[in-house]
N, CA, C and O of each residue as an XYZ file, in Angstrom:
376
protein
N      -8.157     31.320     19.234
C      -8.641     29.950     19.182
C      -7.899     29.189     18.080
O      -7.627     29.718     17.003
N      -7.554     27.817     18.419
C      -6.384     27.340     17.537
C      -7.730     26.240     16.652
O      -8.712     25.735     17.196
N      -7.350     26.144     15.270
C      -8.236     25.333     15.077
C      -7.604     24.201     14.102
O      -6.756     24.774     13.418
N      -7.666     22.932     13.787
C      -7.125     21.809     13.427
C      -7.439     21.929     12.218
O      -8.295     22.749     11.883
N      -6.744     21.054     11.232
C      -6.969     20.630     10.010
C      -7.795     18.938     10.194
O      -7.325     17.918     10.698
N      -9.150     19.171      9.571
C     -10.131     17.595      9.344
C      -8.725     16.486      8.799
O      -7.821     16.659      7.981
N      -8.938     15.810      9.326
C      -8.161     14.624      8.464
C      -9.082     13.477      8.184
O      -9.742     12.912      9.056
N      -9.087     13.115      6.683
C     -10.048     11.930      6.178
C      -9.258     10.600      6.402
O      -8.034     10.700      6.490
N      -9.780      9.482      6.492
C      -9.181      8.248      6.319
C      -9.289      7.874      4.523
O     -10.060      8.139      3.600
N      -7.786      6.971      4.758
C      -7.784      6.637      3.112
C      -9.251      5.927      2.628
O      -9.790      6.020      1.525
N      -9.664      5.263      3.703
C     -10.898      4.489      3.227
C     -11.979      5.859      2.428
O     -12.278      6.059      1.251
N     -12.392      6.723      3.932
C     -13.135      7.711      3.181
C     -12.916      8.281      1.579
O     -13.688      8.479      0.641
N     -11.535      8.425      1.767
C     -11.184      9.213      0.532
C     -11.075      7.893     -0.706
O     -11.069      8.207     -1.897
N     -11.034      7.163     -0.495
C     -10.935      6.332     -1.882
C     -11.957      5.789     -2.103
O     -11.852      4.860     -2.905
N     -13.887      6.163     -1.350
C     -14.507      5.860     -1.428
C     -15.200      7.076     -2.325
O     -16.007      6.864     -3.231
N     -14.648      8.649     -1.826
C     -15.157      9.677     -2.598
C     -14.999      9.687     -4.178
O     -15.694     10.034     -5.132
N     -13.784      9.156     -3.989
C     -12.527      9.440     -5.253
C     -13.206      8.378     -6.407
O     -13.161      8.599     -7.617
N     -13.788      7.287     -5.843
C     -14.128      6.133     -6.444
C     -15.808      6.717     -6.950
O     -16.389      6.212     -7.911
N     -16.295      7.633     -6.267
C     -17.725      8.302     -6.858
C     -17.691      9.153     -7.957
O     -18.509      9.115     -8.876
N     -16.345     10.254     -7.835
C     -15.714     10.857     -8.551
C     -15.662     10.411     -9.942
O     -16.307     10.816    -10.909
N     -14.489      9.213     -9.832
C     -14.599      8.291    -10.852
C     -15.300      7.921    -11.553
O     -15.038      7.831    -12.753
N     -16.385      7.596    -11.050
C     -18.134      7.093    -11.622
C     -18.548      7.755    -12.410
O     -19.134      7.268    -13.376
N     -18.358      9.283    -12.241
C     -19.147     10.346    -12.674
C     -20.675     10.258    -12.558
O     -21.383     10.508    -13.533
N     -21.226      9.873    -11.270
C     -23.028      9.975    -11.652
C     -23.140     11.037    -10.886
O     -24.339     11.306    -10.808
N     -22.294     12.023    -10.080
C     -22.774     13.364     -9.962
C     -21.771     14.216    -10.018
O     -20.662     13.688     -9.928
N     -21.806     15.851    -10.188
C     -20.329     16.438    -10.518
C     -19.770     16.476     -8.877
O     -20.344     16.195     -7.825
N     -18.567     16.894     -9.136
C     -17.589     17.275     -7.851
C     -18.554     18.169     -7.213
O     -18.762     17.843     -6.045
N     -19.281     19.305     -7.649
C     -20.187     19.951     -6.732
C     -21.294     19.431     -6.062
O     -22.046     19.929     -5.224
N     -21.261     18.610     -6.457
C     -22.802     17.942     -5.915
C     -22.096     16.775     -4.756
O     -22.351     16.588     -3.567
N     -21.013     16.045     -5.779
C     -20.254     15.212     -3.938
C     -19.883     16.123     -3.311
O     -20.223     16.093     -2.128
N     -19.143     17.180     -3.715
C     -18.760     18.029     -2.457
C     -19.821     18.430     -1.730
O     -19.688     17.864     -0.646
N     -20.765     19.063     -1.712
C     -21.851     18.875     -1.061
C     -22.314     17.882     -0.057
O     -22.298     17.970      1.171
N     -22.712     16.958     -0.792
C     -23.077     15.388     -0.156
C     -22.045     14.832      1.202
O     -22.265     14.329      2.305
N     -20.998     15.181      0.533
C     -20.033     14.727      1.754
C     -19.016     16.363      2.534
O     -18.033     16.418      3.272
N     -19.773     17.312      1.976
C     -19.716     18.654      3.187
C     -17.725     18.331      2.940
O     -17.031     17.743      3.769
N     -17.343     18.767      1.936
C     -15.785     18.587      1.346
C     -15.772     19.566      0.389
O     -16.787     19.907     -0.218
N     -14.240     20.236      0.145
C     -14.292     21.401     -1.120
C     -14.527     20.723     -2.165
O     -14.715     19.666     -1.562
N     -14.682     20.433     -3.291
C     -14.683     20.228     -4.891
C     -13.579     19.894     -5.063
O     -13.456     18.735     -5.461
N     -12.271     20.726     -4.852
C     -10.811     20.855     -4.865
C     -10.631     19.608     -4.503
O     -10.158     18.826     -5.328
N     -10.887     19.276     -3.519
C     -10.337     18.101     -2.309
C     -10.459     16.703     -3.379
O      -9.528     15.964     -3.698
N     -11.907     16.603     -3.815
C     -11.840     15.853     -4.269
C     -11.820     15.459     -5.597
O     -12.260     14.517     -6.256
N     -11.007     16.731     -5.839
C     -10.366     16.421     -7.503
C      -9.286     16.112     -7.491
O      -8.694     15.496     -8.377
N      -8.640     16.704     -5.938
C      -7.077     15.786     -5.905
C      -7.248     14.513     -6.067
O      -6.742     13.828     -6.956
N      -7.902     14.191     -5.288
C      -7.974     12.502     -4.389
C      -8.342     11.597     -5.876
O      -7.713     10.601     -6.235
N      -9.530     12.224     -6.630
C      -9.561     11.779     -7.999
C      -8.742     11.150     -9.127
O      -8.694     10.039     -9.656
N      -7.879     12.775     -9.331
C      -6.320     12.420     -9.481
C      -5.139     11.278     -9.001
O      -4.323     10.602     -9.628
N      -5.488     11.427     -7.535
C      -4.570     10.384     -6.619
C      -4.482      9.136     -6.985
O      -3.535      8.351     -7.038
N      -6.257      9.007     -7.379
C      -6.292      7.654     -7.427
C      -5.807      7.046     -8.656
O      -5.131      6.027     -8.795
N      -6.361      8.009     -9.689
C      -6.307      7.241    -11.133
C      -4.620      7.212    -11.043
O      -4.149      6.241    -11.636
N      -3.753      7.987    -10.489
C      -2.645      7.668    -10.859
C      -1.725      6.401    -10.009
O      -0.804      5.640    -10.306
N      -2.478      6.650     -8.923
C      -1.961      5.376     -8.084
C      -2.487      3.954     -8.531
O      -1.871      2.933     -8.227
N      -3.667      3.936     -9.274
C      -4.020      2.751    -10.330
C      -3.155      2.058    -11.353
O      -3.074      0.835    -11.467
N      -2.306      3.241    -12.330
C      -1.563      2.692    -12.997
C      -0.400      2.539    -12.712
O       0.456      2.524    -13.597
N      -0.051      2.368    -11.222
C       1.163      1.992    -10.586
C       0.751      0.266    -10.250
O       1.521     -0.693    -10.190
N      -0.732      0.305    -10.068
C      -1.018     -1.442     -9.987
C      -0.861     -2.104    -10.593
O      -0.988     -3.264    -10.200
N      -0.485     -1.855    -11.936
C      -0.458     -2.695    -13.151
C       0.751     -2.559    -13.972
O       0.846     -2.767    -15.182
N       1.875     -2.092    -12.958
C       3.389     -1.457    -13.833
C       4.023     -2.746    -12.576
O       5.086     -2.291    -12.155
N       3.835     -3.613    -12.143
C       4.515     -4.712    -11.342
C       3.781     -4.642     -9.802
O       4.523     -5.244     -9.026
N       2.907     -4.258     -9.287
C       3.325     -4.442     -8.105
C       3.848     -2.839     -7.202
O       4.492     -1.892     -7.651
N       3.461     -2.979     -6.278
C       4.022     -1.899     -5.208
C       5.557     -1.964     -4.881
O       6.251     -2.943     -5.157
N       5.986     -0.912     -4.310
C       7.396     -0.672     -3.981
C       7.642     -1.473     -2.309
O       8.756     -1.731     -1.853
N       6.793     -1.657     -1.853
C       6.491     -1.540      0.126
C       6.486     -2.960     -0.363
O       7.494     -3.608     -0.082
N       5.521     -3.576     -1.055
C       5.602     -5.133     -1.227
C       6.722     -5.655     -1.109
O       7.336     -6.061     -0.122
N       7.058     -5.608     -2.642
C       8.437     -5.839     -2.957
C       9.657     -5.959     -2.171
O      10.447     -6.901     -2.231
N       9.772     -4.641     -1.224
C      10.558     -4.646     -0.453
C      10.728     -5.784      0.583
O      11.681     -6.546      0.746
N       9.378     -5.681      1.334
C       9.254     -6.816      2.344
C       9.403     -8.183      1.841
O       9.878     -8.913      2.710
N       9.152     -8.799      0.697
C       9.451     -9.974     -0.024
C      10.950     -9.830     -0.241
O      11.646    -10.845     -0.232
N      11.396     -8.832     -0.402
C      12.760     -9.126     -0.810
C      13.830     -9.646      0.953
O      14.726    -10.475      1.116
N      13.125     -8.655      1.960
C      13.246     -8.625      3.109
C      13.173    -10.226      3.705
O      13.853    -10.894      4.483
N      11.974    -10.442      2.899
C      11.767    -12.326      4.038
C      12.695    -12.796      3.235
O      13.727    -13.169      3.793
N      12.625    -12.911      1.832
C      13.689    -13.897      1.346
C      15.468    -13.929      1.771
O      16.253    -14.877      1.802
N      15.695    -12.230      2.110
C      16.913    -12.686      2.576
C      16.837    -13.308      3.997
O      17.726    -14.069      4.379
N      15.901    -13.023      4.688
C      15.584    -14.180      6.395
C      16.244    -15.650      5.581
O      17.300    -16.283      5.569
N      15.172    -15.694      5.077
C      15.205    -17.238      4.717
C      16.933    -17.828      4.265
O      17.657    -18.734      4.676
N      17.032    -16.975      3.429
C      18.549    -17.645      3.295
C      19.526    -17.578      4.171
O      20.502    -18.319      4.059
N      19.422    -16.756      5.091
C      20.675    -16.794      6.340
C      19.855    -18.473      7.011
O      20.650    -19.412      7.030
N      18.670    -18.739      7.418
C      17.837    -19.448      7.783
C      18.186    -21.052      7.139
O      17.979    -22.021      7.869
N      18.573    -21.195      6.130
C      19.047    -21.979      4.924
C      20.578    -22.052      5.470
O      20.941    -23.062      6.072
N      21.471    -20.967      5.252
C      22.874    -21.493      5.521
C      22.657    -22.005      7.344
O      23.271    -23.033      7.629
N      21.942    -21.423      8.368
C      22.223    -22.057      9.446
C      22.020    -22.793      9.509
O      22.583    -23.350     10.451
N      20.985    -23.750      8.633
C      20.289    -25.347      8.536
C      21.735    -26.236      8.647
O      22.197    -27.021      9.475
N      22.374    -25.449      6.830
C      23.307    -26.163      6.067
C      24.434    -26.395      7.349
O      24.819    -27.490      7.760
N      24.832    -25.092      7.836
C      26.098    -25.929      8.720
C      25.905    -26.738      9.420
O      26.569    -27.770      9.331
N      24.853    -26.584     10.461
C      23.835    -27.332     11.818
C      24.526    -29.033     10.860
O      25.471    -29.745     11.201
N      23.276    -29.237      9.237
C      23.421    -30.454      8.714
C      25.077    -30.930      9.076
O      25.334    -31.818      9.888
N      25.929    -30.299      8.451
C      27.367    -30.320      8.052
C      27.969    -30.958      9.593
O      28.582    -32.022      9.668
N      27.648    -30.058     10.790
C      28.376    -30.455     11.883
C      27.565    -31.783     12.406
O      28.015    -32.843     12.843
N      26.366    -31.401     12.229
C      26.002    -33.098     13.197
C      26.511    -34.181     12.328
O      27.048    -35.017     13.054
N      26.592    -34.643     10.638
C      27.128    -35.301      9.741
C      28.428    -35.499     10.279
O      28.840    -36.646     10.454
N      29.059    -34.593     10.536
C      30.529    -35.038     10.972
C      30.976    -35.793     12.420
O      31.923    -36.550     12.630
N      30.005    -35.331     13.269
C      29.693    -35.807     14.420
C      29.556    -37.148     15.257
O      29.894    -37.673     16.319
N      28.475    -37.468     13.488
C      27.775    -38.875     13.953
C      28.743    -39.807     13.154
O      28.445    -41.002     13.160
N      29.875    -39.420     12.458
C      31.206    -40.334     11.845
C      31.109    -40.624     10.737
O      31.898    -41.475     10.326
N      30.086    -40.029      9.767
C      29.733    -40.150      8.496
C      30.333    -39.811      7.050
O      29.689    -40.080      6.036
């Protein structure tokens, strides 16, 4: 019999991780509560606090990227304006 690995959603897990955090009960007692090893959610614990102080060092990497991504749209978007301007200007005898 083949049997799967559970997979949590980030929501779940950054909701555990965020109880964790709290400390109003130990890892044994959430693990319990939410039927999860202890382990599990001392990673996710971990995960988080460290993925926290990536929020406050600028900004995400995935952001960034895609902003950097539209802005170059925009400027090819910008020079096709500029010639478009350039040729009808010349066009209309100006």
């Amino acid at each position: 019999m083949k049997t799967t690995r559970k997979r949590y959603s980030a929501q779940f897990k950054a909701k555990v991780a965020m109880e964790a955090i709290r400390g109003d009960l130990t890892l044994a007692e959430l693990a319990a509560k939410h039927g999860i090893h202890h382990t599990m959610i001392g990673t996710w614990k971990r995960q988080a606090m460290d993925g926290m102080a990536g929020l406050f060092e600028g900004g995400d990497q995935g952001s960034k990227a895609a902003s950097e991504a539209e802005i170059e749209k925009l400027h090819a978007k910008i020079g096709e304006l500029v010639v478009e301007r350039d040729f009808l200007a010349k066009a209309s005898g100006r």
